[in-house]
C-alpha positions, 0 to 999 in steps of 0.5 A: 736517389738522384743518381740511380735516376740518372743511370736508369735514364741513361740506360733506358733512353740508351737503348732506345736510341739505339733501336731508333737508329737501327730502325733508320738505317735498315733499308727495305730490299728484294722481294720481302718489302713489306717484311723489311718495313716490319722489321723497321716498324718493330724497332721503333716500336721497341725504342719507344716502349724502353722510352716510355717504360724508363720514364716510367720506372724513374718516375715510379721510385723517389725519396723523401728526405729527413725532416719531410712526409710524403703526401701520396696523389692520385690523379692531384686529389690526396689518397690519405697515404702519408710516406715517412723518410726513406725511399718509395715506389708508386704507381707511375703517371697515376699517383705523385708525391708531395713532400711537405716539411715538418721541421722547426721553422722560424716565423718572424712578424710585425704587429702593431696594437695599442696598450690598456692605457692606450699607447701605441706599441709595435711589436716584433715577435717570432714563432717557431712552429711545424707540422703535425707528421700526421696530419699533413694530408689535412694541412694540404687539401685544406691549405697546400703550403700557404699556411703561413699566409692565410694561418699563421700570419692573422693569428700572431696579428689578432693574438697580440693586439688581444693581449697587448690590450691587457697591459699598460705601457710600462707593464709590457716592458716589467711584465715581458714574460706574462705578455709572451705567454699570452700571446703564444697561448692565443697563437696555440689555441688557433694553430692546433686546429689546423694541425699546425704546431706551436713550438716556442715564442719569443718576443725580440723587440718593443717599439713606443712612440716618441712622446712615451720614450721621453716620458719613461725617460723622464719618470726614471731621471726623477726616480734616480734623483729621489734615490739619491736625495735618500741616500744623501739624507741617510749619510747626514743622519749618519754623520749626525749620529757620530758627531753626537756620539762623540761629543757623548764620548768626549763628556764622558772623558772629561767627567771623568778626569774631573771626578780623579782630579786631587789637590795631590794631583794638582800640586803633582802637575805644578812639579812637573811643569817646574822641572820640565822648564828647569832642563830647557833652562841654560844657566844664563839670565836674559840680558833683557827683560820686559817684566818682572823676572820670576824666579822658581822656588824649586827648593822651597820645600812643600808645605805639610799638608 
């Protein structure tokens, strides 16, 4: 588009500098004098009209790009024409167009509020929002482009100290969705009357003083420690259970042992016990003794039972 514009300027204003010179070079001569300032009158006539009237053209035509509507004026006053996309054509020097942008537009602000148990939180949110296609021409009589100023900003500032002021401190951080939602539908509720669209909002950041940081820090130091005391008191019970239940294990055994021991088995281990020190023995007396020597009877024959 601006392009064409610059070949119809070009052209137009081409040709009238052309008459204009013509005009300026013709030099009155002979008995027709007034006749030659005629002519010379014309073509500055003609150079100022194909001035005029390439102004005109170029500023008959324009172009509203994607993502933008067309608010048509007549004389500066809306005439409720909206223009979609594409290109268009007015009347020159009586109507004008204003574009205005119906895009997602991202809106970042600050509010600072106090919570239900009455500490000091600031907030950072952000709002995407846009306009409602049909009803850009209420949004310029009413606003022209300062919506933002005069609507957007005082509407997050009072929707989030309303609901803010629902939730204690701590339940802003656990809560964080329900907070959102409460805003953003406080912020709706008071956009849509100026047609004015609530697309999403997000709350980017949380901001608590000094003394209420040091105070959840504190409070999730002492939760931390009793989860520990828990645990440790859960690994003493069970390491209790399994000292009982092996001691229970080991009283079982010897029970056990106790009700299968025999004369028989007694006199059995005595044997062995005799044979096990007769292989270890070499053949040879000690050359020293402290005490009295013992000396196995290992053919002395078992006595019949």
């Amino acid at each position: 588009m601006g392009f064409l514009k610059l070949v119809v300027y070009i052209v137009g204003l081409g040709l009238a500098a052309v008459a204009f010179r013509r005009a300026l070079t013709i030099r009155p001569s002979g008995p027709g004098r007034s006749q030659v300032l005629g002519a010379n009158a014309a073509l500055l006539l003609a150079a100022l009209l194909i001035a005029v009237a390439t102004l005109g053209v170029a500023a008959s035509f324009g172009q509203v790009p994607a993502g933008y509507r067309g608010v048509v004026l007549r004389f500066g006053a809306p005439t409720g024409t909206i223009l979609p996309e594409g290109l268009y054509m007015v009347v020159p020097f009586i109507n004008a167009v204003e574009l205005l942008s119906v895009q997602v537009v991202a809106y970042e602000a600050v509010a600072e509020a106090a919570s239900r148990d009455l500490q000091d939180v600031r907030t950072k949110v952000t709002l995407n929002y846009s306009l409602d296609p049909n009803r850009v021409v209420d949004i310029y009589r009413q606003l022209r482009q300062d919506y933002e100023a005069r609507i957007i900003r005082p509407a997050i500032q009072e929707s989030v100290k309303a609901a803010t002021a629902r939730f204690t401190a701590e339940e802003l951080i656990t809560r964080r969705p329900e907070v959102r939602d409460a805003i953003q539908q406080n912020v709706s509720q008071r956009l849509v009357r100026f047609g004015l669209r609530d697309e999403a909002m997000s709350i980017t950041d949380f901001a608590f003083s000094k003394a209420f940081n040091e105070a959840i820090e504190a409070k999730v130091t002492a939760q931390q420690q009793v989860l520990k005391a828990e645990r440790d008191l859960q690994r003493v019970r069970l390491e209790a259970q399994q000292q009982i239940e092996q001691a229970r294990a080991q009283a079982e055994a010897l029970r056990i042992q106790k009700e299968n021991v025999t004369p028989q088995l007694v006199e059995l281990r005595r044997i062995e016990a005799e044979i096990r020190a007769i292989e270890k023995w070499n053949g040879q007396l000690p050359t020293y003794v402290a005490g009295p020597v013992p000396i196995l009877d290992v053919f002395r024959n078992p006595t019949p039972r």
